[in-house]
N, C-alpha and C positions, 0 to 999 in steps of 0.2 A: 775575925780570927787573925793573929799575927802569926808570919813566917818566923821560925825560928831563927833566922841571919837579919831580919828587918830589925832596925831600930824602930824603938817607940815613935810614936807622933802625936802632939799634947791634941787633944779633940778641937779646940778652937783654930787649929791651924788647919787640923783637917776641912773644918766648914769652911774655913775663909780661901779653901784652897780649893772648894769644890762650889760654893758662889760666886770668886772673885770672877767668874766669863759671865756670870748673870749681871753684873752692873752695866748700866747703859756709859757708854763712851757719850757724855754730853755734845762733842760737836758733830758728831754721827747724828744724833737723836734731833738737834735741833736743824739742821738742814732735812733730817728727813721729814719732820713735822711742819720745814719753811716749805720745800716741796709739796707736799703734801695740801696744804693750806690756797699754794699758788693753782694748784692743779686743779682743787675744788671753786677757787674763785671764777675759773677761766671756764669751766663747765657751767656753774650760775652765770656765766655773764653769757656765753653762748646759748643759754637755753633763756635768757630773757629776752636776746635778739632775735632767736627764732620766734618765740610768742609776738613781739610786737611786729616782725612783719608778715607773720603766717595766723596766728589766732591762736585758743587753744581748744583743748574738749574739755566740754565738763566731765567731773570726773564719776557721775552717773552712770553718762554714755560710757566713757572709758570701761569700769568697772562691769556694765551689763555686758559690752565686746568682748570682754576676757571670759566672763563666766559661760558663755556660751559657744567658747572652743569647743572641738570635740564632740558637740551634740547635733542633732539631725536641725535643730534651726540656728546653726550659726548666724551670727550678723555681721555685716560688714566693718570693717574698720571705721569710724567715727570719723567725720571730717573736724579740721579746726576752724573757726570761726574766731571770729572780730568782736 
C-alpha cells in the first residue's frame, strides 16, 4: 500500500533496490574462497603430517569408540598405528 505523499516506484526498481545487497562483491567473494581454499589445504597437509609420523585408526575402531560413548562398556580411545 502507498502513502498518500510517496511517489510511485516502477516495481523493477523496487526489486533491484531490495537485491542489489544480495549480489556478491567479486573481490570480497574471491579472497574469501582464496582464504578459505588456503586454510583447507594447510589442515590436509597438517593432518597428512600428523598420519605419516603418528599412524592412523581405522575407521572401524574409530566408529565402534564413538558408538559406545555413553554406555556402561565404553571403549578406550583407539590408538594410531603405522
Amino acid at each position: 500500500m502507498r502513502n498518500a505523499g510517496s511517489p510511485a516506484v516502477p516495481g523493477d526498481l523496487i526489486f533491484r533496490g531490495m537485491t542489489e545487497h544480495m549480489q556478491p562483491d567479486p573481490t570480497k567473494t574471491t579472497t574469501k574462497r582464496g582464504a578459505r581454499a588456503a586454510s583447507e589445504r594447510a589442515a590436509l597437509d597438517d593432518a597428512e603430517r600428523l598420519f605419516e609420523q603418528e599412524g592412523g585408526i581405522p575407521l572401524d575402531e574409530a566408529i565402534a569408540w564413538v558408538e559406545s560413548w555413553e554406555t556402561p562398556n565404553e571403549l578406550p580411545m583407539p590408538r594410531p598405528r603405522k
